[in-house]
MIVEX-645292 format. One record per residue (C-alpha): residue in three letters; z, x, y. Coordinates in steps of 0.02 Angstrom, whole numbers, plus 32768, in hexadecimal, padded with zeros to 4 digits. Layout:
N
ALAZXY;...
//
This chain:
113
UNK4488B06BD2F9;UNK452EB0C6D2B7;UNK4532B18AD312;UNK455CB216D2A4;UNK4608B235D2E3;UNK463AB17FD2B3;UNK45E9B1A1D205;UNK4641B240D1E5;UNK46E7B202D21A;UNK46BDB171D193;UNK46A0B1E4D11A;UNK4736B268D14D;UNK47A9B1BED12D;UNK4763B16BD09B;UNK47D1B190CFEC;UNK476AB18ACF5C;UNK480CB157CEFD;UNK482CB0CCCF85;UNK4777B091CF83;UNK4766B08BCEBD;UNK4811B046CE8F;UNK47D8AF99CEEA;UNK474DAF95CE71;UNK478FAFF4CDCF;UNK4845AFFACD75;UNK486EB0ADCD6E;UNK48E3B107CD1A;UNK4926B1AFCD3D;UNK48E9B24ACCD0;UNK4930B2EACCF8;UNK48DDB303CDB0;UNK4868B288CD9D;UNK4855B1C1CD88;UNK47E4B16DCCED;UNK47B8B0C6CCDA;UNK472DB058CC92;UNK4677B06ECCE9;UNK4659AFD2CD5A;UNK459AB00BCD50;UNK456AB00ACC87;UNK45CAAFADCBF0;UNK4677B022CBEB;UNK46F4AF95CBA1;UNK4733B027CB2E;UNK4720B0E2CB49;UNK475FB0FACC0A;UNK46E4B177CC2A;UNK46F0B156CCE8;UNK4749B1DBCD42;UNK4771B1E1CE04;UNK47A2B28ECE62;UNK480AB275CEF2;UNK4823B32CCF0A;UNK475AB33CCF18;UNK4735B27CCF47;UNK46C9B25ACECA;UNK46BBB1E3CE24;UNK463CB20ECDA6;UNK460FB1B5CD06;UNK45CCB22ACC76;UNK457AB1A6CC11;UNK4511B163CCB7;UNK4503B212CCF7;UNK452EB1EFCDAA;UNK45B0B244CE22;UNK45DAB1CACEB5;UNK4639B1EDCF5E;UNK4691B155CFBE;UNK45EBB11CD006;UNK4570B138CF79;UNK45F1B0CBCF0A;UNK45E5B03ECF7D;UNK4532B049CF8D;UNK4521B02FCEC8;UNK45B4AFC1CEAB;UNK4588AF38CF40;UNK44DCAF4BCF45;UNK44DAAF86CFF7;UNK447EB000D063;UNK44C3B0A0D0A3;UNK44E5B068D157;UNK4546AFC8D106;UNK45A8B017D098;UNK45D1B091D13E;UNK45F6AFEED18E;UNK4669AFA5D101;UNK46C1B05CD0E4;UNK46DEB062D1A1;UNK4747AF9FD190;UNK479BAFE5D101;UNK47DAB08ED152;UNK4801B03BD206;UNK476CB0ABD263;UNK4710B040D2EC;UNK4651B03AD2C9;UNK4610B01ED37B;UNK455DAFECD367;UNK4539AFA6D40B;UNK44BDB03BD433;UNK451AB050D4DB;UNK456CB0F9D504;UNK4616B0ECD549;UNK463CB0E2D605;UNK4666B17ED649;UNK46E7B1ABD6D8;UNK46B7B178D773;UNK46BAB218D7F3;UNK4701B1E6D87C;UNK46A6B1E0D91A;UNK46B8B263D99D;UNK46F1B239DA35;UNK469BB250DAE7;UNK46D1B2D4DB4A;
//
C-alpha cells in the first residue's frame, strides 16, 4: 500500500506536459500545447490540448479533461495505484510499499545513578 504523503508528492511532481509529450507530439500554441488525440482517430484536426499552467490535457471531441495520473490510467491501461507507481519512476519519488513504518531514533538509555 502507497500512503498519502507519497501519493501527493507524486502528484505535486508529475508535469502533465512531461507525462503527455512521451506519448503525444505537441506543439506549442500560445500558452498551451496541441497535438493529435492518442485516445480517438485525430490524424488531422489536433484537437488535443495540454495545460501545463493548470496540469491538465483535455480533448473536446472525446470530452475528457485528464491530469498526469488519469492520462496514464487511460493511455496504459493501468489502475490508479500503477500509474502512481509508474509516475513516481518517472519523477524520481521513492514508492516505499513495504507496509513497514520507518525506524525511529533510538532514545538513549538512562543511566543508573
Amino acid at each position: 500500500m502507497i500512503d498519502e504523503l507519497t501519493i501527493q508528492r507524486v502528484k505535486d511532481s508529475a508535469n502533465i506536459l512531461d507525462v503527455v509529450s512521451d506519448y503525444v507530439t505537441l506543439k506549442r500554441s500560445g500558452v498551451e500545447y496541441t497535438g493529435c488525440c492518442p485516445f480517438h482517430d485525430d490524424r488531422h484536426t489536433g484537437s488535443f490540448m495540454v495545460n501545463s499552467a493548470k496540469n491538465i490535457a483535455t480533448c473536446f471531441p472525446c470530452n475528457k479533461t485528464w491530469d498526469p495520473i488519469a492520462f496514464i490510467q487511460d493511455i496504459e491501461h493501468v489502475g490508479y495505484i500503477d500509474a502512481i507507481r509508474m509516475l513516481g519512476k518517472k519523477v524520481g519519488v521513492y514508492i516505499d510499499e513495504s507496509g513497514k513504518t520507518p525506524p525511529q531514533k533510538a532514545e538513549p538509555r538512562p543511566q543508573p545513578p
